[in-house]
KOLLUM-967559 format. One record per atom (N, C-alpha, C): residue number from 1; residue in three letters; chain; atom name; y, z, x negated. Coordinates in steps of 0.001 Angstrom, whole numbers, m for minus. Each point is the difference from the previous one (the first is absolute). Example, Ala and Ser with C-alpha at 12.3 -4.5 7.8 and 13.67 -1.06 7.14 Angstrom:
<resi: 1 resn: ALA chain: A name: N c2: m5690 c3: 7800 c1: m13190>
<resi: 1 resn: ALA chain: A name: CA c2: 1190 c3: 0 c1: 890>
<resi: 1 resn: ALA chain: A name: C c2: 1200 c3: 0 c1: m900>
<resi: 2 resn: SER chain: A name: N c2: 1050 c3: m720 c1: 350>
<resi: 2 resn: SER chain: A name: CA c2: 1190 c3: 60 c1: m820>
<resi: 2 resn: SER chain: A name: C c2: 1090 c3: 730 c1: 770>
This chain:
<resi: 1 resn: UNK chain: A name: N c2: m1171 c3: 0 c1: m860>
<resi: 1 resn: UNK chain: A name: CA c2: 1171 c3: 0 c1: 860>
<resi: 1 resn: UNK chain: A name: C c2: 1234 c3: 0 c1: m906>
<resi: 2 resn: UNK chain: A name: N c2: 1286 c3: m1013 c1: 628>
<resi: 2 resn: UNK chain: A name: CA c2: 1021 c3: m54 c1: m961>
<resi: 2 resn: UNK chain: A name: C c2: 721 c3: 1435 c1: 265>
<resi: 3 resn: UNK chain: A name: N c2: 1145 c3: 192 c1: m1222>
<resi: 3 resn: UNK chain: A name: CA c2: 748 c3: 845 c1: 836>
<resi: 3 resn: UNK chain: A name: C c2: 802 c3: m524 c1: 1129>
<resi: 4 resn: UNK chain: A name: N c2: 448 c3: m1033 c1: m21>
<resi: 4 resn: UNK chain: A name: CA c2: 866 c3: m196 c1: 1380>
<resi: 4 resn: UNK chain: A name: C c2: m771 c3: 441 c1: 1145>
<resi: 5 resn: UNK chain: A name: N c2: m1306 c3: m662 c1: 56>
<resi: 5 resn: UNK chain: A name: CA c2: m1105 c3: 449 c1: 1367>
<resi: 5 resn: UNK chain: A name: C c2: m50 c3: 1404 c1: m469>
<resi: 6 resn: UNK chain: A name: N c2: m389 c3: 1188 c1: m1134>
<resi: 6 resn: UNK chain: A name: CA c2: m228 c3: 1143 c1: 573>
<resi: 6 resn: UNK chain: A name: C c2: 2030 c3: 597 c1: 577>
<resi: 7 resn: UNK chain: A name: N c2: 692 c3: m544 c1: m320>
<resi: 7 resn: UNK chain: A name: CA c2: 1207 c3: 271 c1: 317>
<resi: 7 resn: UNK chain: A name: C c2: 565 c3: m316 c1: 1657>
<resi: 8 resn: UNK chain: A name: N c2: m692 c3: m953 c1: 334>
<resi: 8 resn: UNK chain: A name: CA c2: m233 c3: m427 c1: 1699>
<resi: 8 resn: UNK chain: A name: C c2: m613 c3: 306 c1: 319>
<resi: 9 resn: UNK chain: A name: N c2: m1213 c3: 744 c1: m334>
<resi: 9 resn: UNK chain: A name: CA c2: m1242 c3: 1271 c1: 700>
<resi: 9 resn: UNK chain: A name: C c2: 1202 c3: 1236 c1: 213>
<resi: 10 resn: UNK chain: A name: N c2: 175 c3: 394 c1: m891>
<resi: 10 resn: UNK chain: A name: CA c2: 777 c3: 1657 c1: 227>
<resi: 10 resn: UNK chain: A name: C c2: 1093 c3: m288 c1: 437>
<resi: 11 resn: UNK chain: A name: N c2: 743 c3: m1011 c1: 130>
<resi: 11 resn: UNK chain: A name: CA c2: 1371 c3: m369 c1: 1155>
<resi: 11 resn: UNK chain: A name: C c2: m606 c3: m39 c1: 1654>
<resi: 12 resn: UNK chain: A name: N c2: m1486 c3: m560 c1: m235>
<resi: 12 resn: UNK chain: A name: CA c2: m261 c3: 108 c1: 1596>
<resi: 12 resn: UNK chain: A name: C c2: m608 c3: 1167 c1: 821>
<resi: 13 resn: UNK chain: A name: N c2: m590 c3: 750 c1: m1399>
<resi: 13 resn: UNK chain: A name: CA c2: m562 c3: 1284 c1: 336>
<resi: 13 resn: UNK chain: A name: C c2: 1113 c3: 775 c1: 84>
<resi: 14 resn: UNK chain: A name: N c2: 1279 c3: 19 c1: m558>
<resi: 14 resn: UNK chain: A name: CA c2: 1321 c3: 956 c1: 569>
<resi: 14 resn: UNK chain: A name: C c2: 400 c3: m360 c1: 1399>
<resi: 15 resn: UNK chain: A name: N c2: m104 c3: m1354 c1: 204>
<resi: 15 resn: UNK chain: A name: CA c2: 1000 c3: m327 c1: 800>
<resi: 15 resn: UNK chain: A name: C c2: m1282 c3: 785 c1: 1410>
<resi: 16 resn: UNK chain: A name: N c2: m1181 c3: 109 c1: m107>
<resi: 16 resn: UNK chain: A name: CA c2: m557 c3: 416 c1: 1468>
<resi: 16 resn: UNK chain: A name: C c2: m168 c3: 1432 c1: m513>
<resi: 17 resn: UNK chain: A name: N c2: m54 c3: 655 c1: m940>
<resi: 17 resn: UNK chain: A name: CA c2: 227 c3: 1516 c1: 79>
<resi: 17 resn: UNK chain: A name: C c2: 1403 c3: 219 c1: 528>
<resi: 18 resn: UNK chain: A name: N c2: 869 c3: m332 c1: m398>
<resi: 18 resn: UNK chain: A name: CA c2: 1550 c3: 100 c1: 826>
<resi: 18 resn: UNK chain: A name: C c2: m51 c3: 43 c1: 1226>
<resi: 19 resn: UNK chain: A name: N c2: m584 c3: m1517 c1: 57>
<resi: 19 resn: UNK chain: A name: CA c2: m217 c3: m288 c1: 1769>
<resi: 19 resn: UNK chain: A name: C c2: m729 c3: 1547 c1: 583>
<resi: 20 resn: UNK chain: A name: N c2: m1007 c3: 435 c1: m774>
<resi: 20 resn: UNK chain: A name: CA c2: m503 c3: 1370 c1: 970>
<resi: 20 resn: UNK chain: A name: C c2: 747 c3: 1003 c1: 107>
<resi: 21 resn: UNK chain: A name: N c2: 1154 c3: 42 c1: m1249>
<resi: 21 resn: UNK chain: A name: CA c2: 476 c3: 1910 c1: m296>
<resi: 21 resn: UNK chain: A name: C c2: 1390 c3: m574 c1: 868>
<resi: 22 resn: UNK chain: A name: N c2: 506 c3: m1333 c1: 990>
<resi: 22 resn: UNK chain: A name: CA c2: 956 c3: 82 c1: 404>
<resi: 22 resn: UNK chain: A name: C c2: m476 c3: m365 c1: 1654>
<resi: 23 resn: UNK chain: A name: N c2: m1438 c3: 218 c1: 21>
<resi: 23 resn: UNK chain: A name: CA c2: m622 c3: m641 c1: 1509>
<resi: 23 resn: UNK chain: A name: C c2: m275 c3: 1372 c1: 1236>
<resi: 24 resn: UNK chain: A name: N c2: 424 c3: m529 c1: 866>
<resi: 24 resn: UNK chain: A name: CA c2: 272 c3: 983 c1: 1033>
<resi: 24 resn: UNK chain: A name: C c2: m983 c3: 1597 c1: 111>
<resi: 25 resn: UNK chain: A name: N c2: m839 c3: m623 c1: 50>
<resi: 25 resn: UNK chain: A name: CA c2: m1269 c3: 488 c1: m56>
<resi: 25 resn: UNK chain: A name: C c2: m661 c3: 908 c1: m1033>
<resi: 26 resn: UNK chain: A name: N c2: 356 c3: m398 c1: m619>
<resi: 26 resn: UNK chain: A name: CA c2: m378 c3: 1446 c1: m1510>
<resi: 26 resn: UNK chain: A name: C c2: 1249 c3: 640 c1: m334>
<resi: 27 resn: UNK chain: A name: N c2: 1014 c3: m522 c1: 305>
<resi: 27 resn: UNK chain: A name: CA c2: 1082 c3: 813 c1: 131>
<resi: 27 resn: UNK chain: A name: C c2: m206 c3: 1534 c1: 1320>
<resi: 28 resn: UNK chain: A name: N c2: m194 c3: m234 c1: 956>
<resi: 28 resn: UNK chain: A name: CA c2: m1025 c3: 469 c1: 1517>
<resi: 28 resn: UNK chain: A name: C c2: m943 c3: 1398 c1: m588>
<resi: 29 resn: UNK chain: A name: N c2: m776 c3: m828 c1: m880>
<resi: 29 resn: UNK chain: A name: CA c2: m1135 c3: 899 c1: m677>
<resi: 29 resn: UNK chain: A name: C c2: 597 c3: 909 c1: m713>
<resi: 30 resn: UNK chain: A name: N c2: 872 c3: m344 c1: m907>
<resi: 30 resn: UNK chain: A name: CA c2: 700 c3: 1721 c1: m662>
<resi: 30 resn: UNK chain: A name: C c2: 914 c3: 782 c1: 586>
<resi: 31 resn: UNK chain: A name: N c2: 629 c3: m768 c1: 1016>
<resi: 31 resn: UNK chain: A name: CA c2: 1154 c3: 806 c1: 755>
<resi: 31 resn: UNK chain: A name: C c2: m969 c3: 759 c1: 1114>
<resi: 32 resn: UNK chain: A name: N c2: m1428 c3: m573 c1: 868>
<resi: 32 resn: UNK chain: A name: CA c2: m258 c3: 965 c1: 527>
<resi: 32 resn: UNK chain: A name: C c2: m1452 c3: 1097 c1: m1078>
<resi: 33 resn: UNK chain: A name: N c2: m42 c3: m747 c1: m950>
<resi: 33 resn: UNK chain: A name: CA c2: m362 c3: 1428 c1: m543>
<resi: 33 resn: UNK chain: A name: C c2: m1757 c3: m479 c1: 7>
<resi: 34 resn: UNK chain: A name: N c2: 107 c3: m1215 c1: m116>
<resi: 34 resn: UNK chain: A name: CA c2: m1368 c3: m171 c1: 803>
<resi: 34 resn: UNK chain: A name: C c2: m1087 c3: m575 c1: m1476>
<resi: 35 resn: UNK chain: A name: N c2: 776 c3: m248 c1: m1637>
<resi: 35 resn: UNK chain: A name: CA c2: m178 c3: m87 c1: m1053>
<resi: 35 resn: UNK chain: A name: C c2: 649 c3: 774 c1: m595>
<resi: 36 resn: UNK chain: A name: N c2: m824 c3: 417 c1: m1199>
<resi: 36 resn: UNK chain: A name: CA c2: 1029 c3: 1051 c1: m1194>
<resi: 36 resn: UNK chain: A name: C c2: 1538 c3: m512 c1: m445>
<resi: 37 resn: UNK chain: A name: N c2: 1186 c3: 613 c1: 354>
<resi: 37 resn: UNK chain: A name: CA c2: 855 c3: 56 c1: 39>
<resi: 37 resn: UNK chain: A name: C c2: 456 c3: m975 c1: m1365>
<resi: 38 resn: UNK chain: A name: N c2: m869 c3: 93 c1: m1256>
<resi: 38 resn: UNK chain: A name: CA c2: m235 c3: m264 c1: m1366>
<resi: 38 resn: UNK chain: A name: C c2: m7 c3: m1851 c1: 239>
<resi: 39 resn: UNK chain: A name: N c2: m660 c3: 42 c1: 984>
<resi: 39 resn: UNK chain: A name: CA c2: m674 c3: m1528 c1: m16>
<resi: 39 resn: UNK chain: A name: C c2: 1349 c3: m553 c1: m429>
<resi: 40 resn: UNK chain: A name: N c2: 813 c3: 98 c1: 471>
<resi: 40 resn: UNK chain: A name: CA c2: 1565 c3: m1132 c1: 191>
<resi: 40 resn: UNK chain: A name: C c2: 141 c3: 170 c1: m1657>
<resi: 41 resn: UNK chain: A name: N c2: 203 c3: 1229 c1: m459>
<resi: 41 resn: UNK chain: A name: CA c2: 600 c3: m479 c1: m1304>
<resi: 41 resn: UNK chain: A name: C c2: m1263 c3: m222 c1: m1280>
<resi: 42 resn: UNK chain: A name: N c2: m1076 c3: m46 c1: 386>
<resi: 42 resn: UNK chain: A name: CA c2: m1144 c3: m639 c1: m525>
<resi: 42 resn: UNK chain: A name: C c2: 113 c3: m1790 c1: m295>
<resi: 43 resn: UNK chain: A name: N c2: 322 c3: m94 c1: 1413>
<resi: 43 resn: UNK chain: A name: CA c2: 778 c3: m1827 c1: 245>
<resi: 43 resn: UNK chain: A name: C c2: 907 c3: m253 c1: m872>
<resi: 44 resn: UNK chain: A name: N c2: 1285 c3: 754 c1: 105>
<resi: 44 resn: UNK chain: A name: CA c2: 810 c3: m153 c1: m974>
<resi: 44 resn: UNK chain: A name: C c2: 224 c3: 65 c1: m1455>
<resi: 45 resn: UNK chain: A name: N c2: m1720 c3: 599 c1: m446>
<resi: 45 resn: UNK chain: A name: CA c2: 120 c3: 208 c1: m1207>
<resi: 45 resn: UNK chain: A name: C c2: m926 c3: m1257 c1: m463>
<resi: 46 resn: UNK chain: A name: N c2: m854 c3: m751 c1: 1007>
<resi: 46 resn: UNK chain: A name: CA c2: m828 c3: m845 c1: m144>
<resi: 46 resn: UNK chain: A name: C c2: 1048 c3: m1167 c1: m324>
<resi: 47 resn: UNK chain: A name: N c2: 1143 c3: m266 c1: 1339>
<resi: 47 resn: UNK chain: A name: CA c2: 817 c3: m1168 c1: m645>
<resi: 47 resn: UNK chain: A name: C c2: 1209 c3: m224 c1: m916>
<resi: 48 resn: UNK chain: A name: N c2: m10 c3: 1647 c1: m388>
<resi: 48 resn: UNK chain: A name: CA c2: 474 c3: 103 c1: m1601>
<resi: 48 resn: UNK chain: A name: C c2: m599 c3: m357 c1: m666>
<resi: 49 resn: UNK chain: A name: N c2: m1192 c3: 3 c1: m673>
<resi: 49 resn: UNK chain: A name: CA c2: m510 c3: m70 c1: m1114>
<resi: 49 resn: UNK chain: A name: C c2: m613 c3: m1524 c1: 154>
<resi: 50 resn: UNK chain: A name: N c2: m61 c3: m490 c1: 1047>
<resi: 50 resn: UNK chain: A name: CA c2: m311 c3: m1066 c1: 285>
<resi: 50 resn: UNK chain: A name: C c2: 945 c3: m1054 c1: 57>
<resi: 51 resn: UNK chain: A name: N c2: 1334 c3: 573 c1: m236>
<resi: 51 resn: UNK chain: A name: CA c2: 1361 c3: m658 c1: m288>
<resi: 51 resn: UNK chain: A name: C c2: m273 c3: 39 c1: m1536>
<resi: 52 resn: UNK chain: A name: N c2: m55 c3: 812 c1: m640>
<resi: 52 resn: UNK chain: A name: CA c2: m318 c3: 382 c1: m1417>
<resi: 52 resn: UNK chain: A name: C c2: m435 c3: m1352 c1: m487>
<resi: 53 resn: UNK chain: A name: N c2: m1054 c3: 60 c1: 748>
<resi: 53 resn: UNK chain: A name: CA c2: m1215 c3: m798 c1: m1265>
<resi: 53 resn: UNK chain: A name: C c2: 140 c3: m1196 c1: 889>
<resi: 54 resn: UNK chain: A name: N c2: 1067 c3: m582 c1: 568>
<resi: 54 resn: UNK chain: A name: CA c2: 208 c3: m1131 c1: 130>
<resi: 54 resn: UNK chain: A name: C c2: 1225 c3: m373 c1: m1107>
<resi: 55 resn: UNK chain: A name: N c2: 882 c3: 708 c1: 46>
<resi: 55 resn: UNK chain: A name: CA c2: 1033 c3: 107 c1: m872>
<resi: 55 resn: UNK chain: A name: C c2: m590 c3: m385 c1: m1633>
<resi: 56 resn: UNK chain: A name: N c2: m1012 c3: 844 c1: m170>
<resi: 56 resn: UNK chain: A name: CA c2: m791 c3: m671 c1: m1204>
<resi: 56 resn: UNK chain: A name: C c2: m988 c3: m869 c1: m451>
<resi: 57 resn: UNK chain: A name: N c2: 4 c3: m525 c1: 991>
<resi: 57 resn: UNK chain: A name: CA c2: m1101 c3: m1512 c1: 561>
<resi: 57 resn: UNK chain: A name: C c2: 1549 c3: m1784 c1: m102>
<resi: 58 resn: UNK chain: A name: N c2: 1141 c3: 821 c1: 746>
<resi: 58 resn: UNK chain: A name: CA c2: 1444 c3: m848 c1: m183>
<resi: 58 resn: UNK chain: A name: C c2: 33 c3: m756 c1: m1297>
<resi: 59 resn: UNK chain: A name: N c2: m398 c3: 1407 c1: m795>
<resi: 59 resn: UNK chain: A name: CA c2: 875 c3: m357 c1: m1329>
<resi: 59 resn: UNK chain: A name: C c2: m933 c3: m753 c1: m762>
<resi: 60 resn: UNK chain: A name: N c2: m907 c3: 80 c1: 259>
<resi: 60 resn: UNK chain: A name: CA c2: m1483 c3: m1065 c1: m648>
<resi: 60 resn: UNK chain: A name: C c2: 312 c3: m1039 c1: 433>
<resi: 61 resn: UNK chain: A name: N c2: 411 c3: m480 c1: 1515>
<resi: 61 resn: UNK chain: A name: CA c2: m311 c3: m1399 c1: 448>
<resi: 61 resn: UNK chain: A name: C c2: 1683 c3: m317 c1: m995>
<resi: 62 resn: UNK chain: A name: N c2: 1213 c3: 361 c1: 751>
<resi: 62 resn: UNK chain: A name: CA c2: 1844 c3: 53 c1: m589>
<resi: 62 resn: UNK chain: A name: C c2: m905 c3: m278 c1: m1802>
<resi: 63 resn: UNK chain: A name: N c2: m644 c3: 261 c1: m1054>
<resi: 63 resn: UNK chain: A name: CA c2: m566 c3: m195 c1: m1165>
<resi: 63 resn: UNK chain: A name: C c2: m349 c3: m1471 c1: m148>
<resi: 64 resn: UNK chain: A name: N c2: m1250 c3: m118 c1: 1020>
<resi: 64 resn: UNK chain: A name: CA c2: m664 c3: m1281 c1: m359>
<resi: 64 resn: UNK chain: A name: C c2: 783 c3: m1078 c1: 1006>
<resi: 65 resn: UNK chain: A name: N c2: 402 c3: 271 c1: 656>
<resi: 65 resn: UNK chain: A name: CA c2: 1176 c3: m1216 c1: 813>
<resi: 65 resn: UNK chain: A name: C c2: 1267 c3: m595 c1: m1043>
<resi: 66 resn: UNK chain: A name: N c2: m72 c3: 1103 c1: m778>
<resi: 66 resn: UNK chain: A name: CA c2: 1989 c3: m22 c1: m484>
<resi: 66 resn: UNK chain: A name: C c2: m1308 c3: m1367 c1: m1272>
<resi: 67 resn: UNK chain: A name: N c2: m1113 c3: 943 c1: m922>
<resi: 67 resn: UNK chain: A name: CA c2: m559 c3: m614 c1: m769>
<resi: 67 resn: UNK chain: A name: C c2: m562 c3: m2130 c1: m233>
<resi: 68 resn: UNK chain: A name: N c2: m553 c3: 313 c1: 1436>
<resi: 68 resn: UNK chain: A name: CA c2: m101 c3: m1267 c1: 478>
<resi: 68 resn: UNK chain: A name: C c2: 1142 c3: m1021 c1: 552>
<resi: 69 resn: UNK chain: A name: N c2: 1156 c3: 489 c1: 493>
<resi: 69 resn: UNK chain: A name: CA c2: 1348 c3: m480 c1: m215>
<resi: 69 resn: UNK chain: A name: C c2: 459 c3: m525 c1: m1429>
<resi: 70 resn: UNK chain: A name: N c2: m211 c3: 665 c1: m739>
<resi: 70 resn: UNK chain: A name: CA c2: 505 c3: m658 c1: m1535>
<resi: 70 resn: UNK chain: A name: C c2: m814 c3: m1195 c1: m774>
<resi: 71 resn: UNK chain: A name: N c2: m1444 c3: 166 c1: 691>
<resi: 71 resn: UNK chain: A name: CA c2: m897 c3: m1346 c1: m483>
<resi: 71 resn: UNK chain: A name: C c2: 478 c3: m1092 c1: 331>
């Protein structure tokens, strides 16, 4: 797998964890108490670090793009 494709894997895997920690419905679940209160910022720590290591997946492809530009 290139990095650009693992870099469009973890852009699409953020973009539907978002979609859940901003979806009606699991929002529902911690306000009535009905999941560990924890869960929400469990999410948030998932699409931190998952921001992370896209951020360092960027700079690999921003590397070999800028690289292959100069050939």
């Amino acid at each position: 797998m290139e990095p650009i494709e693992i870099l469009n894997q973890f852009n699409s895997c953020y973009l539907k964890i978002q979609a859940i920690a901003q979806n009606e419905n699991w929002l529902l679940l911690i306000a009535e108490k009905k999941i560990d209160p924890e869960a929400a910022t469990h999410l948030g720590d998932v699409l931190h670090y998952l921001g992370e290591a896209m951020g360092c997946v960027e700079e690999i492809v921003e590397v070999k793009f800028n690289q292959e530009s100069e050939l």
